[in-house]
DOGUBA-136726 format. One record per residue (C-alpha): residue number from 1; z, y, x. Coordinates in pm, 1 decimal, decimal comma. Layout:
// residues N
seq/zz/yy/xx
NUM/Z/Y/X
...
// end
This chain:
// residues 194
seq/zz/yy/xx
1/1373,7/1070,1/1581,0
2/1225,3/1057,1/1247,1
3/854,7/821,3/1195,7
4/638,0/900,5/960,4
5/441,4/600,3/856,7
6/167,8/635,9/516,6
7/114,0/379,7/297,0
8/-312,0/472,1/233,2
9/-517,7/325,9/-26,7
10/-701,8/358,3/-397,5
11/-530,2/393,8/-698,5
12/-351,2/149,7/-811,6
13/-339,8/-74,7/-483,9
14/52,6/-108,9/-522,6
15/137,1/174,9/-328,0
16/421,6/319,3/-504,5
17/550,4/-8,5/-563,5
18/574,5/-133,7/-208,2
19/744,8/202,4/-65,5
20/1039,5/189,3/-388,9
21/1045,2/-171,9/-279,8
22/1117,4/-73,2/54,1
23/1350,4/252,4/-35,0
24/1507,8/8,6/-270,4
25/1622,8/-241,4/47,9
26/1686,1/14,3/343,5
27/1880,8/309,4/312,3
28/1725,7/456,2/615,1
29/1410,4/495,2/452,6
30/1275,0/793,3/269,2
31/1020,6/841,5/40,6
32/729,7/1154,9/37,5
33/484,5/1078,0/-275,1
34/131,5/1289,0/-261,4
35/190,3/1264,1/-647,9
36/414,5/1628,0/-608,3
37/155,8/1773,7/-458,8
38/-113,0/1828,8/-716,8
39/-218,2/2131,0/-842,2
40/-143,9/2271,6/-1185,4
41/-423,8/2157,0/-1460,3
42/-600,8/2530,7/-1454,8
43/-632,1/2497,5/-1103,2
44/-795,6/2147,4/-1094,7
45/-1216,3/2162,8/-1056,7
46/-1450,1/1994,5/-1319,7
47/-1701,7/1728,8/-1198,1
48/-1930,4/1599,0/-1528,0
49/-1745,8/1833,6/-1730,7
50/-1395,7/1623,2/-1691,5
51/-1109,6/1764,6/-1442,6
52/-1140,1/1598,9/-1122,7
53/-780,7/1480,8/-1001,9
54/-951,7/1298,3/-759,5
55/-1087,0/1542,4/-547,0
56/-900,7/1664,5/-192,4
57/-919,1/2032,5/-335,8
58/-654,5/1902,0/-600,5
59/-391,9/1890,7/-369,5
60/-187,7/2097,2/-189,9
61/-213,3/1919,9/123,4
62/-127,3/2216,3/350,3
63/191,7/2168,3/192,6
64/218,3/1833,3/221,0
65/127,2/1886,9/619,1
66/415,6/2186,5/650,7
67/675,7/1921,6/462,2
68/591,7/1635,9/713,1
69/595,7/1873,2/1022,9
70/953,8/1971,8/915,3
71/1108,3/1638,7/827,6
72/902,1/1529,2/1180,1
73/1159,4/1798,2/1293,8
74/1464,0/1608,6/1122,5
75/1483,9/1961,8/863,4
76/1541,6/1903,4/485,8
77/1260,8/2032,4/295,7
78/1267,2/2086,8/-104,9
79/969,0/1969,3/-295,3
80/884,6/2006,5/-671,9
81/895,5/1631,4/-814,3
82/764,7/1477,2/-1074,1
83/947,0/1133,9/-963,5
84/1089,1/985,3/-1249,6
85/1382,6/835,8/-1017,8
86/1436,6/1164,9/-912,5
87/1346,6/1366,9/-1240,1
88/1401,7/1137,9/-1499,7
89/1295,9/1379,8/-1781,8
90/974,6/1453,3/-1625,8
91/758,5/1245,1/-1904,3
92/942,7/1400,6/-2155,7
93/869,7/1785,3/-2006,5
94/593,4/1729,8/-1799,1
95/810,3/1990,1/-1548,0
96/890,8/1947,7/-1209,5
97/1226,6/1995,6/-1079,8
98/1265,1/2137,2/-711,1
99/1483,8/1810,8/-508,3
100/1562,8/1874,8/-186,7
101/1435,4/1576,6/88,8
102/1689,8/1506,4/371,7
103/1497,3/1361,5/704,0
104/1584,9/967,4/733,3
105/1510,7/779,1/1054,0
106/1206,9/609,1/863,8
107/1003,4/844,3/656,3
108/693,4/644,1/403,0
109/470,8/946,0/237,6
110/268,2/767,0/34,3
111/-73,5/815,7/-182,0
112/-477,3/768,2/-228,3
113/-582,9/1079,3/19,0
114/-247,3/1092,3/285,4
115/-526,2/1006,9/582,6
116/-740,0/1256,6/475,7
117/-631,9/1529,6/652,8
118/-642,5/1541,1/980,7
119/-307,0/1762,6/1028,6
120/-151,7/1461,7/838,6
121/-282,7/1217,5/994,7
122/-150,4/1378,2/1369,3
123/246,5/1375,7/1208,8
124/193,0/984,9/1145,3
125/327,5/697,5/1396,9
126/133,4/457,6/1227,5
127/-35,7/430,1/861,0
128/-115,4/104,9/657,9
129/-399,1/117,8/403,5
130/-347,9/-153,9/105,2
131/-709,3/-297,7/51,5
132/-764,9/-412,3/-312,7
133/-1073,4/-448,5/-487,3
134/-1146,6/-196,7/-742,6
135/-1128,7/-397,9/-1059,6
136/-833,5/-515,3/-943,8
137/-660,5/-213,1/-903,8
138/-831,7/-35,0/-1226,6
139/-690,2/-301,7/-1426,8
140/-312,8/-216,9/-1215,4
141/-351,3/144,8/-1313,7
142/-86,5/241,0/-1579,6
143/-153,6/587,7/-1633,8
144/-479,8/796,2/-1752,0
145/-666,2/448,4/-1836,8
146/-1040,6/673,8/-1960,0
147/-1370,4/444,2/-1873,1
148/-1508,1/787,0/-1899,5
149/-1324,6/925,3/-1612,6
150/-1348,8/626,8/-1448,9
151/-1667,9/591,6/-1411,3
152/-1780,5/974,2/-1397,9
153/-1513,9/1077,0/-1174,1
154/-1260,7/833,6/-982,7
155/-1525,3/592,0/-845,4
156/-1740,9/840,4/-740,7
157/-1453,1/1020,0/-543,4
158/-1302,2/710,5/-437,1
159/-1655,8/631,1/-258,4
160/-1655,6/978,3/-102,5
161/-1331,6/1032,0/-18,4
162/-1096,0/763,7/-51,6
163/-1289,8/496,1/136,8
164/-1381,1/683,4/413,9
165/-1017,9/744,6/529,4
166/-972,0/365,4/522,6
167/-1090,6/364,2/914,1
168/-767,5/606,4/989,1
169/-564,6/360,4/930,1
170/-386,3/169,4/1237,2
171/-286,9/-124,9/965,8
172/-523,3/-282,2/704,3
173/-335,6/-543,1/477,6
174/-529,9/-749,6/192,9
175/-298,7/-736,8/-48,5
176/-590,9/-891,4/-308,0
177/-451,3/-1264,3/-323,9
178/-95,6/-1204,9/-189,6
179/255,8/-1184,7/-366,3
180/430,6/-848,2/-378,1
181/717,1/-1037,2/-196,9
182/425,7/-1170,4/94,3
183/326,0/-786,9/135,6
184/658,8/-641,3/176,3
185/703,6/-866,4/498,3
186/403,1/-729,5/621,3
187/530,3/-422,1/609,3
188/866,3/-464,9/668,7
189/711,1/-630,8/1029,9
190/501,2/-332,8/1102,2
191/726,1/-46,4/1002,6
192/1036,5/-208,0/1220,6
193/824,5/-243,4/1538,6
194/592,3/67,6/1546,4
// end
């Protein structure tokens, strides 16, 4: 039996970190990331003149939904990854290279929309959202650092879209004032007893 357990919550609320952490110390864990299922660039919709990456209709999440179902149904599925464990080039060619997902007995998908849709959400045997402050997790964010979009576009969509799938989730964890170590034993405790 494979679970399928998300790991919810804004950008830059430690998401990714937590579920390598996690891959890192159990081999029975796999790892889905929402990040391989964007759209290409010319597909992506303009809010305020700036390309919304932020926006549901940027993802492919029937995709995502048809990849769950199947490794819900302990079959490999291949997905087009931009991981840079996995594709380790990818910042150098911006390319995706196809990697092929084996089922493991625990299965994390992880990113800022994986409660949003509802055929997601019905794969899932539990889901944690990471609560963080914005400020906090704008000043985490590594990648695509523009006040601009920022302001015009990510807080905007993380108030219409983001936030309201926070009440999906069966786990809420303030990982505001706690050490990374402090919310990998949360975790660890939920995703061992679900």
């Amino acid at each position: 039996m494979v679970k399928i357990i998300a790991i919810a919550g804004g950008t830059g609320a430690g998401k990714s970190t937590l579920c390598i952490a996690l891959q890192d110390k159990y081999p029975e864990i796999g790892l889905v990331q929402l990040d391989d299922y964007f759209k290409p660039a010319k597909d992506i919709a303009t809010i305020n003149g700036i390309e919304n990456w932020d926006h549901p209709d940027s993802l492919y999440l029937d995709k995502l939904a048809s990849d769950l179902q199947e490794l819900s149904k302990e079959r490999s599925v291949v997905i087009n990854t931009k991981s840079e464990r996995l594709n380790p080039d990818y910042r150098k060619t911006k390319k995706r290279i196809p990697v092929r997902f084996d089922p493991k007995p625990i299965m994390l998908v992880e990113g800022f929309l994986v409660l949003y849709d509802e055929r997601i959400r019905s794969l899932l045997t539990t889901s944690i959202w990471l609560d963080v402050p914005h400020d906090i997790r704008w000043a985490r964010r590594i990648q695509f650092k523009d006040s601009g979009y920022e302001e015009k576009v990510l807080k905007p969509m993380q108030k219409q879209y983001v936030e309201p799938t926070r009440q999906y989730a069966a786990h809420i964890i303030d990982v505001s004032q706690i050490s990374k170590e402090d919310v990998l034993r949360e975790v660890e405790k939920i995703i061992f007893t679900v």
